[in-house]
C-alpha positions in Angstrom: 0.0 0.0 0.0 1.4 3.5 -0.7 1.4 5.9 2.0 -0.9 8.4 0.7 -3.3 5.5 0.3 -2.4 5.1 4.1 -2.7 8.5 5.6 -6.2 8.6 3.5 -7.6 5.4 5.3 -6.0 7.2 8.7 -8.6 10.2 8.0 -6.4 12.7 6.1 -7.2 14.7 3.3 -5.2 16.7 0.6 -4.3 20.1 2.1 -4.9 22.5 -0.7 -3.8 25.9 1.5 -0.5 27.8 1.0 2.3 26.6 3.4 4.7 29.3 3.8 8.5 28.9 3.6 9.4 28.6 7.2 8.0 25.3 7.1 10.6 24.0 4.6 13.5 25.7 6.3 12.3 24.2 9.5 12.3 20.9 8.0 15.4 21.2 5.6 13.4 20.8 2.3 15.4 20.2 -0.2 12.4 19.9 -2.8 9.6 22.0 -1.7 8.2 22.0 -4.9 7.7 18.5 -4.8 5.6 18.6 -1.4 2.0 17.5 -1.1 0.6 17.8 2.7 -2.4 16.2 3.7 -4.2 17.9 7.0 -6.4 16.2 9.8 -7.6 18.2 12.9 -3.8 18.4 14.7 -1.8 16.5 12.1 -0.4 18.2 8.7 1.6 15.4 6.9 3.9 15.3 3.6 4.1 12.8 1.1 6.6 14.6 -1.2 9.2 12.6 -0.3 11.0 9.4 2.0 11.4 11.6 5.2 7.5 12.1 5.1 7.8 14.7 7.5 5.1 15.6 9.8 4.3 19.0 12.3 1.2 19.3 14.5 1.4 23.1 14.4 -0.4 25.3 12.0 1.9 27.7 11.7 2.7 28.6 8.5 -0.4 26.8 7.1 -3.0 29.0 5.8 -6.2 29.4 7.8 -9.4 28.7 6.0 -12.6 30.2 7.6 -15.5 28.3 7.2 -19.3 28.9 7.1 -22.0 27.0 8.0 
């Protein structure tokens, strides 16, 4: 099973926000352009890569506001 078939079944779903640059320097991306980050509530996870890295803070995510 691939991994982004694995973090789908775990309840994630493709994170379509900006994710500012701090987040690859704080991680040591050498390929940001290559990332794809999945988000559930208190987990934002990347699949660009092996290292899958993985942050539970939202910083440098962008905030969506949502209406109901």
């Amino acid at each position: 099973m691939k991994f982004t078939e694995y973090i789908k079944q775990e309840g994630y779903t493709r994170y379509r926000g900006a994710v500012d640059d701090s987040v690859y320097e704080y991680f040591q991306c050498p390929n940001p352009e290559k990332a794809t980050w999945y988000f559930k509530k208190g987990s934002y996870q990347c699949t660009g890569c092996k290292e899958q890295c993985e942050t539970d803070s939202s910083e440098g995510f962008q905030m969506f506001l949502f209406t109901e």
